[in-house]
C-alpha positions as CSV (number, residue, x, y, z in Angstrom):
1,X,0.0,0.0,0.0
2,X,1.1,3.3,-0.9
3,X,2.5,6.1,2.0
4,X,-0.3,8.4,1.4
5,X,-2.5,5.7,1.3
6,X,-1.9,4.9,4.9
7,X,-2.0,8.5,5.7
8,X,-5.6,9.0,4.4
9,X,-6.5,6.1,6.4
10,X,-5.0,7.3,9.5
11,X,-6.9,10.4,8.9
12,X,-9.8,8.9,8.5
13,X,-9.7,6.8,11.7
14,X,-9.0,9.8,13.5
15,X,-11.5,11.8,12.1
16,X,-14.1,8.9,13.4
17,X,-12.4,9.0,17.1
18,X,-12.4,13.1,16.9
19,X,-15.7,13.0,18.4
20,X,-14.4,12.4,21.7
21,X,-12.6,15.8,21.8
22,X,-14.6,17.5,19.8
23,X,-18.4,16.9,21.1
24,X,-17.9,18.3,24.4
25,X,-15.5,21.4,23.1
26,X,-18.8,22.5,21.0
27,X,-20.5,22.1,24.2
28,X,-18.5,23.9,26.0
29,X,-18.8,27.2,23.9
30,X,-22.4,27.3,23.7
31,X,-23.4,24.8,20.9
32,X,-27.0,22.9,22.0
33,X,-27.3,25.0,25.1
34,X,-30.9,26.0,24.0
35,X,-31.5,22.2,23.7
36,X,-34.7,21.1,26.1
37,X,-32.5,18.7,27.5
38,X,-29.1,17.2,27.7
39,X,-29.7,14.3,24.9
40,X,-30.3,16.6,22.5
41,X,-27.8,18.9,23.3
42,X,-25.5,16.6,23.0
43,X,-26.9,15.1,19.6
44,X,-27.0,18.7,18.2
45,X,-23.6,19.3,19.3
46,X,-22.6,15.4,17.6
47,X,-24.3,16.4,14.5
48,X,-22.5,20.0,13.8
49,X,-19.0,18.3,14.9
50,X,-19.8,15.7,12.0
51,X,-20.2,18.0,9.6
52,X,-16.9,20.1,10.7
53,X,-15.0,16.9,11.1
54,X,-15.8,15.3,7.8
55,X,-15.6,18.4,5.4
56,X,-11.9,18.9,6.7
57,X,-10.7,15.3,6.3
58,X,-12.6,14.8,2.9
59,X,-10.5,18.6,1.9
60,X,-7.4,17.0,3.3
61,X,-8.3,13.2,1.3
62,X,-8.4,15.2,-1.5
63,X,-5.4,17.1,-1.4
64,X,-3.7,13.4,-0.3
65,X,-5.6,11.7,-3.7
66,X,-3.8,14.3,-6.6
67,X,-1.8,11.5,-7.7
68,X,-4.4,8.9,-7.8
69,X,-6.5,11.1,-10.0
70,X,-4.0,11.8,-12.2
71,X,-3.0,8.3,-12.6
72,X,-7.1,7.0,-12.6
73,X,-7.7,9.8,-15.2
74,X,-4.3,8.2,-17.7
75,X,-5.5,4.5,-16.6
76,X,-6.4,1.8,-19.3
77,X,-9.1,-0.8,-19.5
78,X,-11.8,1.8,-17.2
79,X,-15.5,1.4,-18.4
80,X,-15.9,3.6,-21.4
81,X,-18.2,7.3,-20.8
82,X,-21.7,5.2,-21.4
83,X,-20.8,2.9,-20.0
84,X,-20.0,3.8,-16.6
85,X,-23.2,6.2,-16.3
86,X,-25.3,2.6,-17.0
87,X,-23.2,0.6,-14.1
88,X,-23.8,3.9,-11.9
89,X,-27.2,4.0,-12.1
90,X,-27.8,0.4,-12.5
91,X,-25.8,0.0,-9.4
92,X,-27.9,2.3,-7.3
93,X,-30.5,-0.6,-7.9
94,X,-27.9,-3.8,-7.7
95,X,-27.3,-2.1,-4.4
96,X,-30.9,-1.8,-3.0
97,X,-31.7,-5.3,-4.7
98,X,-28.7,-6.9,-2.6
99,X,-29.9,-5.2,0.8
100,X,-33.1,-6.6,0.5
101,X,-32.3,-9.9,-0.2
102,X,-29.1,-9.9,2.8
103,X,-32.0,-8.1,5.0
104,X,-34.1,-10.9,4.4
105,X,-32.0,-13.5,4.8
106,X,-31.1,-11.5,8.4
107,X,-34.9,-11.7,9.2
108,X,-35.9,-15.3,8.5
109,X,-33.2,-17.2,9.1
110,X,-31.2,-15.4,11.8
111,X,-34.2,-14.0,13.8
112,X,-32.3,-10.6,13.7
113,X,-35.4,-7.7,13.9
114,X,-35.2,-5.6,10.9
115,X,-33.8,-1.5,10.7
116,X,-31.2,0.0,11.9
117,X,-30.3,1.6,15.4
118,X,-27.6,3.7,13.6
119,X,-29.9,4.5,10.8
120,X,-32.8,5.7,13.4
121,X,-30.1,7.9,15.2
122,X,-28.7,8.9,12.4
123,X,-32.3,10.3,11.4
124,X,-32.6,12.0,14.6
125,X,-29.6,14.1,14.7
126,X,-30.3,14.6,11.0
127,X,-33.8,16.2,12.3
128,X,-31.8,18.4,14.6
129,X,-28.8,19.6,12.7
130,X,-30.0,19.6,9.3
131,X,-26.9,20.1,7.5
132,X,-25.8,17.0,8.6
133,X,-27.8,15.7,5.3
134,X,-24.5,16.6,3.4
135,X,-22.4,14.4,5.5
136,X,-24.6,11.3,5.5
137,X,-25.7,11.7,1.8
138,X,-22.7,13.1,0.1
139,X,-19.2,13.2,1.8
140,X,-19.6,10.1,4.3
141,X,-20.1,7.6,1.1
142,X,-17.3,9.2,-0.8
143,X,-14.9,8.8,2.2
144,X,-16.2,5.1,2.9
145,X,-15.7,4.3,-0.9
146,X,-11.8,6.0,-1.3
147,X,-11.2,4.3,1.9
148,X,-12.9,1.2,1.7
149,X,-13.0,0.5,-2.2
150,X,-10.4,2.6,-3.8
151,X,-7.9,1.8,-1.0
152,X,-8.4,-1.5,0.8
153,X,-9.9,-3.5,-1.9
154,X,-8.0,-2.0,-4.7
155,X,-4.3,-2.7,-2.9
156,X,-5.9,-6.4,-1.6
157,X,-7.3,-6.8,-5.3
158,X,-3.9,-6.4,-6.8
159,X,-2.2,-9.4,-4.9
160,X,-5.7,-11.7,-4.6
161,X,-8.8,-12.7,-5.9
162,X,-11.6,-11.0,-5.9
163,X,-13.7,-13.3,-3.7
164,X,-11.2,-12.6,-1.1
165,X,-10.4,-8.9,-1.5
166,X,-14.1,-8.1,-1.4
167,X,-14.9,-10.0,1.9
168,X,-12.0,-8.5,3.4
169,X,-12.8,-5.1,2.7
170,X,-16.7,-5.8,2.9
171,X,-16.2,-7.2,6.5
172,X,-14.2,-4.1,8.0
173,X,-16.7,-1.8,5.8
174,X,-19.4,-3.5,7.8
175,X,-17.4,-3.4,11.7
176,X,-16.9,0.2,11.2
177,X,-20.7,1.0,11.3
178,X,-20.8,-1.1,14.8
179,X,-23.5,-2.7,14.2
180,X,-22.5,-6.3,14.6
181,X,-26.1,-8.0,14.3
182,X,-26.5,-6.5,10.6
183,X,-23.0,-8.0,9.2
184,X,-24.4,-9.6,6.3
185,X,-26.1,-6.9,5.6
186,X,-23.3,-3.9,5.4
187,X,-20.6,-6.8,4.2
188,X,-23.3,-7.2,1.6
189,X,-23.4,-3.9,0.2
190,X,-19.1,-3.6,1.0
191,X,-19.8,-6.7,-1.8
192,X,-21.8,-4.9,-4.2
193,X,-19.7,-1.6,-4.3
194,X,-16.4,-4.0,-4.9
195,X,-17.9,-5.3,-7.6
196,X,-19.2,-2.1,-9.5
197,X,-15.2,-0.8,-9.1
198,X,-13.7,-4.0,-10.2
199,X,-16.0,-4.3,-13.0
200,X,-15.7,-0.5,-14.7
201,X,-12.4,0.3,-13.0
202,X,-13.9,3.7,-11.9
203,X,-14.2,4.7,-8.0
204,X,-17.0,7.0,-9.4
205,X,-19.3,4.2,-10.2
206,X,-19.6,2.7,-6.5
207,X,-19.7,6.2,-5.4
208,X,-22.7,7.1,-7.0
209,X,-24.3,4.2,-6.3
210,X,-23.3,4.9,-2.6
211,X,-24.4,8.4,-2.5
212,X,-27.7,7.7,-4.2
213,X,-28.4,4.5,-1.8
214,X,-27.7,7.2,1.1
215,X,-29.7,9.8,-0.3
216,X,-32.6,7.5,-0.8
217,X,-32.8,6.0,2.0
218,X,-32.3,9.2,3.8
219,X,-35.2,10.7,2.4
220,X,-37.2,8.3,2.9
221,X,-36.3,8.3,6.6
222,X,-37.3,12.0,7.0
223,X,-39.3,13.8,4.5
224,X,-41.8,10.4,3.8
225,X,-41.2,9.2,7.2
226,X,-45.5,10.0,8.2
227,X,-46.0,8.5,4.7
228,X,-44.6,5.1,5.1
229,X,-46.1,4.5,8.4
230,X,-49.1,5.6,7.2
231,X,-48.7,2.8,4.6
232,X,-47.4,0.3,6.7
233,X,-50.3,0.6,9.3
234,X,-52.8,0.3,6.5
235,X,-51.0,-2.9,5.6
236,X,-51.1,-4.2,8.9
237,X,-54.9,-3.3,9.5
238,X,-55.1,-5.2,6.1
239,X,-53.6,-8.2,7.3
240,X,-55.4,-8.5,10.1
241,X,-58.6,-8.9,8.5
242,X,-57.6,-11.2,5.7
243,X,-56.2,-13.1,9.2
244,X,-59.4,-12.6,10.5
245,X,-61.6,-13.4,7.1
């Protein structure tokens, strides 16, 4: 792996630790005092040091990635220009397709209730500080791709199959979120994204499909968040009188 490799992941893990430090420094000069409570003080306060925290290491990623542009940018065998828009957007449904098949396996065969405690948080902060959108949607999936794709699988790729480079990567793409009870499901879409940049040779393919997974389902989450429960009660009431019938 190359030196600046290693130093964009270093900043990256720091950047996920910074938290720590940063959380209660924001707290301490004023940010979320207005909250009702301390909760959501302090998720006001987590939400506005995401967005600091992220921007600055995705500025300093960028500045580390000049040479890996140039050299993606003079690279041979990529996907052609039509090519990669189809496996972009066709990913964005390869993706959703995968999560609901690893989701239901999770359901039915492991017992493991379905959504996401990180998600749900996520949503709340999200509620709270809305400029956290541009994190979750935008610079979070471009960070986990460079880092997770572009750098982890690509440098395992190189020396191993893809079978193994992809659970690798997939499998520490899936600890990261913490959530050890969905593992098929995040190493599933780790899975999916590998295979969108092995296939074109882009990083910009997985990313889109990453960014417009997040987006979605972000979304969906918040601005049709009355809708869908609407829908699902309905569905339920349904049920129970077809049970009933």
């Amino acid at each position: 792996m190359k030196r600046r490799h290693w130093y964009i992941i270093i900043a990256y893990i720091i950047m996920q630790l910074s938290g720590i430090v940063g959380v209660p420094l924001l707290r301490a000069i004023g940010v979320g005092s207005s909250s009702a409570d301390e909760y959501t003080a302090n998720s006001v306060a987590s939400g506005y040091w995401a967005v600091i925290s992220f921007l600055v290491t995705f500025l300093i990623i960028l500045f580390l990635l000049k040479e890996d542009i140039k050299e993606q940018y003079n690279a041979h065998h990529r996907a052609s220009n039509v090519a990669t828009v189809m496996w972009a957007i066709g990913g964005f449904f390869l993706a959703l397709f995968s999560q609901s098949i690893a989701a239901t396996i999770e359901t039915r065969f492991f017992g493991i209730e379905p959504g996401s405690e990180n998600t749900k948080r996520i949503v709340e902060i999200i509620r709270l500080t809305p400029s956290l959108v541009i994190v979750t949607s935008i610079i979070g999936p471009i960070l986990e791709e460079i880092i997770f794709r572009k750098i982890i699988f690509g440098s395992l790729y190189k020396k191993y199959n893809f079978f193994i480079a992809a659970i690798v990567s997939s499998l520490l793409f899936a600890v990261v979120h913490m959530e050890l009870e969905h593992l098929l499901l995040y190493a599933t879409m780790g899975v999916t994204f590998a295979f969108l940049y092995a296939k074109t040779k882009r990083i910009i393919v997985p990313i889109f499909a990453h960014v417009t997974m997040n987006t979605f389902v972000v979304f969906m989450q918040t601005i049709f968040a009355d809708e869908i429960e609407k829908i699902m009660r309905q569905a339920e009431h349904v049920q129970f009188i077809f049970g009933g019938f």
